[in-house]
C-alpha positions, 0 to 999 in steps of 0.5 A: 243733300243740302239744308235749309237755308243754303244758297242753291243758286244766284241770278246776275243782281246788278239789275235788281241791286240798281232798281233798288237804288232808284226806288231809294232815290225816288222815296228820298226825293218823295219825302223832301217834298212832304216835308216841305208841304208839311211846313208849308201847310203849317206857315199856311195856318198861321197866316190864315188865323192872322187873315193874311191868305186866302182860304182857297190858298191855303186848302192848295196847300193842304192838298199839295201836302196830302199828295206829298204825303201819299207819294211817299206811301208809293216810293216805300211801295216800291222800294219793298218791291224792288229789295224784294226782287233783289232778294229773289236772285238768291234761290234758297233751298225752303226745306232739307232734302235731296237736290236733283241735277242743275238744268240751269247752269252758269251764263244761262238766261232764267226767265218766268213762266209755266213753259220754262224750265226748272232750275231743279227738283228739291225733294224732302227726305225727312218725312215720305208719303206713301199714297193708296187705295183701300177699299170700303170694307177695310174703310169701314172696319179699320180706317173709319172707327179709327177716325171717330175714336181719335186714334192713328191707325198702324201702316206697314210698307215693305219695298220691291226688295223685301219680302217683309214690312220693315217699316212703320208708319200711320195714316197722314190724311183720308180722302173726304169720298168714296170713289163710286167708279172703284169703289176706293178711298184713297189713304196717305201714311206717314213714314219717317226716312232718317236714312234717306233710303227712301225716295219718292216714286218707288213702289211699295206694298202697304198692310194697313193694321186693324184696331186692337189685335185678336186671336187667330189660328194660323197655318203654314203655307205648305199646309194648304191645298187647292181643290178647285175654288176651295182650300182644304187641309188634311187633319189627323183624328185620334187613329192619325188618320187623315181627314179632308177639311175645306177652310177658309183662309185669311190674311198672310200674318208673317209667312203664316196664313190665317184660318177663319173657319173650319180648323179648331186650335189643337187639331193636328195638320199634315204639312210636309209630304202633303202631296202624298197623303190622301184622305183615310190613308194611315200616317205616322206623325212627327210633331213639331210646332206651328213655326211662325217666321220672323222679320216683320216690323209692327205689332201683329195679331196675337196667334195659337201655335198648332202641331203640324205632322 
């Protein structure tokens, strides 16, 4: 880790330090010529109010000064450029962050250029962009009235080791098109890193939050069943008997997943055992709530508990 400012590595300054005493020299010796063009243009002057020179003399003075004069400007030209070049051998980290391995060590010659090597890799650790892809439904529902009203749209980023979205963040920058061949924009969230934990290049899954949070029925995984294409759960009636119901399932909220349509709030579901029920078959129910699991970071979606036998 190193901050801004440290010294990170030191190119050999002789050479450099050297031209800089040269272009020293040379503006020393630029400006006594100026100064003496000057006095001479002024004595010029005089002796030509007094008729005593001739005018085309004293307009090679006042050449030989303005040249003076203009050669001065070009020595401090180039004596900014060579302590701007002895500045240069002192390689100073721009930003906090985390270095990579030297691949220029001492004794080694560092030259210019896009074929050369790297003196090393210096990453930011203080801030992490997380780049993806949304599509253009969720463009339009989430990202872009968000945009228009001003507002930071929520971003949750969970890790390969996580099976939540421990961490916050908002959308950075948007893209400015829709890419036709995928049908995608391309997103970037923001993400503070105050423990370094994360580095650039790792993989991580993305929820991208909604505007304003809602109602919404939700259900435990087990309580779900495949039927071909379909999803279906088995409802308990008045008589706890047990009733085949296609839903339509939504987003996974905290280990629970959301019911869009074809379950009422209230309606008991048979969730353990599901395996061994089949639609008419009698059941012996034993309620207990709709839990919901915890461990995800952000504000989530606001939900009804149901009853699950």
């Amino acid at each position: 880790m190193v901050k801004k400012g440290d010294v990170l590595f030191t190119i050999d300054p002789r050479p450099y330090a050297a031209e800089v005493a040269r272009a020293q020299a040379q503006l020393a010796g630029a400006e006594a010529r100026a100064a003496y063009t000057a006095s001479d243009v002024a004595r010029g002057q005089r002796l030509l109010g007094d008729n005593a020179i001739a005018k085309r003399d004293y307009e090679e003075k006042q050449n030989a000064s303005r040249e003076a004069a203009a050669n001065v400007q070009a020595a401090q030209a180039a004596l900014r450029s060579a302590r701007l070049n002895l500045e240069y051998t002192q390689i100073v980290a721009p930003v906090s962050g985390r270095m990579s391995r030297a691949e220029v060590t001492v004794g080694n010659i560092v030259s210019v250029g896009s074929a050369t090597p790297a003196l090393s890799t210096l990453v930011s650790m203080s801030k992490i962009y997380a780049s993806f892809d949304v599509d253009e439904q969720s463009f339009l529902k989430y990202v872009n009235p968000a945009r228009a009203k001003g507002t930071s749209v929520a971003v949750f980023m969970g890790l390969a080791n996580e099976d939540a979205y421990s961490r916050e963040g908002k959308v950075g920058s948007i893209d400015n098109r829709i890419d036709t061949s995928s049908g995608t924009i391309r997103v970037r969230a923001v993400f503070d890193n105050a423990d370094g934990q994360l580095l650039p290049g790792l993989y991580a899954r993305i929820r991208l939050g909604g505007g304003a949070p809602r109602d919404a029925l939700l259900v435990d995984e087990k309580a779900l069943g495949t039927d071909q294409d379909k999803r279906f759960v088995l409802v308990l009636d008045k008589d706890n008997h047990a009733t085949y119901r296609e839903v339509r399932v939504g987003a996974n909220q905290d280990g629970l997943r959301v019911i869009e349509s074809g379950l009422k709030s209230g309606e008991r579901v048979v969730v353990n055992g599901l395996q061994r029920v089949r639609p008419g078959d009698t059941v012996a129910p034993n309620l207990v709530p709709m839990v919901k699991v915890a461990g995800a970071g952000g504000t989530a979606p606001a939900a009804k508990a149901d009853k699950k036998a």
